[in-house]
N, C-alpha and C positions, 0 to 999 in steps of 0.2 A: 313374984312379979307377973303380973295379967297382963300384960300390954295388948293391947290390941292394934292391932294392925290396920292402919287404912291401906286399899288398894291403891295404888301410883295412880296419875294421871293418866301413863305409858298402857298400862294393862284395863283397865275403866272402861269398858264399853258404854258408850254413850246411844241413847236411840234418836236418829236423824230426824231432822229440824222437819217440818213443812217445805223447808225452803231447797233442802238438800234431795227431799223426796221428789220433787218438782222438778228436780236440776235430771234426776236418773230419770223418770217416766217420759221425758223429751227425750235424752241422750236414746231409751230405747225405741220410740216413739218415729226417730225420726233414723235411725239402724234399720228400722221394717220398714217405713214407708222408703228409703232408698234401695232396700235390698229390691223391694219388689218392683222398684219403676226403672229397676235394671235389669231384672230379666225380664218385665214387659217389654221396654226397650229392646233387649236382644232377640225375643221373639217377634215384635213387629215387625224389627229389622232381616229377619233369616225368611219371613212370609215374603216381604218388598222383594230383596233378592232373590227368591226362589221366584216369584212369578216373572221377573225379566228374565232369567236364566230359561223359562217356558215360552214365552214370549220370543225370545232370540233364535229359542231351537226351531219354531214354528216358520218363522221369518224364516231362519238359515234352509230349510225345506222351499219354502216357497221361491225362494231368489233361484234354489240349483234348480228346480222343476222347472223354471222359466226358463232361465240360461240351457238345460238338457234337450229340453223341447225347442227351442231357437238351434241346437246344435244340428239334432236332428232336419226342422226341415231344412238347413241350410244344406246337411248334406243329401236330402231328398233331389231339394228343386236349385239345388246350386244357386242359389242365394239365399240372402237374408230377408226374412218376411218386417214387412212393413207397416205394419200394424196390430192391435191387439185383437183386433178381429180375425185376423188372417190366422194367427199363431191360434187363435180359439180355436176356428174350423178344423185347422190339423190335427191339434191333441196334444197330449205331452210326449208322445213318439214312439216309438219301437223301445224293447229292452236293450237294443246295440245299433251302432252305426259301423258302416265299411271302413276299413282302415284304410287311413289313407296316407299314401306317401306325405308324409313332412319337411318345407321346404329347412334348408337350413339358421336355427336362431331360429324358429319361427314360434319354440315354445310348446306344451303337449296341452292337449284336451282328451276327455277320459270319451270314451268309445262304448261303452257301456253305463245303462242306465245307473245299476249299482254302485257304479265307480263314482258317479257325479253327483247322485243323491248322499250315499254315506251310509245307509240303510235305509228301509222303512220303502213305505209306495210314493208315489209322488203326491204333493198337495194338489187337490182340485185348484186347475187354472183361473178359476171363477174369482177363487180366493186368494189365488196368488197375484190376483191384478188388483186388489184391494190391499195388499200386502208391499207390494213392488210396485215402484215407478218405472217404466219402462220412458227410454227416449230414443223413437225410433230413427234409424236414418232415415235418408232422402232417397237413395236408392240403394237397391237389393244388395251392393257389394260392400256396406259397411254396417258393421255391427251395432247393434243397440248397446244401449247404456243401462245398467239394470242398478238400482237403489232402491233401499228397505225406504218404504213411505213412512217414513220418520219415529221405524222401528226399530229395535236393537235387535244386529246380528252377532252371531259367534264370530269370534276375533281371524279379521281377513279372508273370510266367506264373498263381500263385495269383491275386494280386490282377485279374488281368485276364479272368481267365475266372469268376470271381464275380462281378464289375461286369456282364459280360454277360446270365448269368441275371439278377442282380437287373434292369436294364434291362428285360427280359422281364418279368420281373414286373410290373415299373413302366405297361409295354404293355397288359398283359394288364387289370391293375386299373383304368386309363386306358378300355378298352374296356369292361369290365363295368360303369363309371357314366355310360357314354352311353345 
């Protein structure tokens, strides 16, 4: 008995249609082109947010330079300078200011340059008035209002260098009713 054996259907290796080849070279086709417009994606994305995270560090420099420099002449000339020119002529200030008694509640401001910048030198004023909106008062005993010119800061950098002046203020009017 020869019998010969046909292969099953099951075991049969068959070689793929046109149509099945066309079906894998898209399925891969479109596996790279998504792989790579995912990590383009994630790299465009890590550049965007890397340059506001420099952009904010920059700002957050420029708001405390202003804010240090206002702290300063205020405790110079005992008030608050009232305009961007006036704060220009001064400078950004000494590396410290006089400690000064704190009335009570009235909140703390940092007394040294270091302490209010964070590190680093100050940003040129020049830059920092293209950076920051300042809004000045009307008279010498109230503090300016200081906002990034519609630039992003590190998280509560505004609010903490306005609480500072205002404190000052707080100081200051504390003193003038002794």
């Amino acid at each position: 008995m020869n019998e010969r054996t046909e292969p099953s259907s099951e075991t049969r290796t068959r070689e793929p249609g046109p149509r099945e080849l066309k079906s894998r070279v898209f399925a891969r086709v479109f596996v790279i082109v998504f792989a790579v417009a995912s990590i383009a994606t994630f790299v465009w994305g890590w550049t965007i947010i890397d340059s506001v995270r420099r952009t904010a560090t920059d700002t957050d420099r420029c708001i405390r330079t202003v804010a240090w420099a206002t702290l300063a002449y205020a405790s110079e000339n005992g008030r608050f300078p009232l305009s961007d020119d006036e704060l220009f002529a001064f400078g950004s200030g000494p590396d410290s200011i006089a400690t000064m008694p704190r009335s009570a509640g009235a909140g703390v401001w940092p007394t040294k340059r270091a302490d209010a910048l964070g590190s680093g030198d100050p940003a040129p004023l020049a830059d920092c008035f293209r950076a920051v909106l300042v809004v000045w008062g009307d008279d010498g005993s109230m503090p300016p209002l200081l906002t990034p010119n519609e630039l992003p800061t590190l998280r509560g950098t505004e609010g903490e260098v306005n609480r500072w002046l205002d404190a000052f203020r707080h100081r200051s009017d504390a003193r003038g009713n002794d």
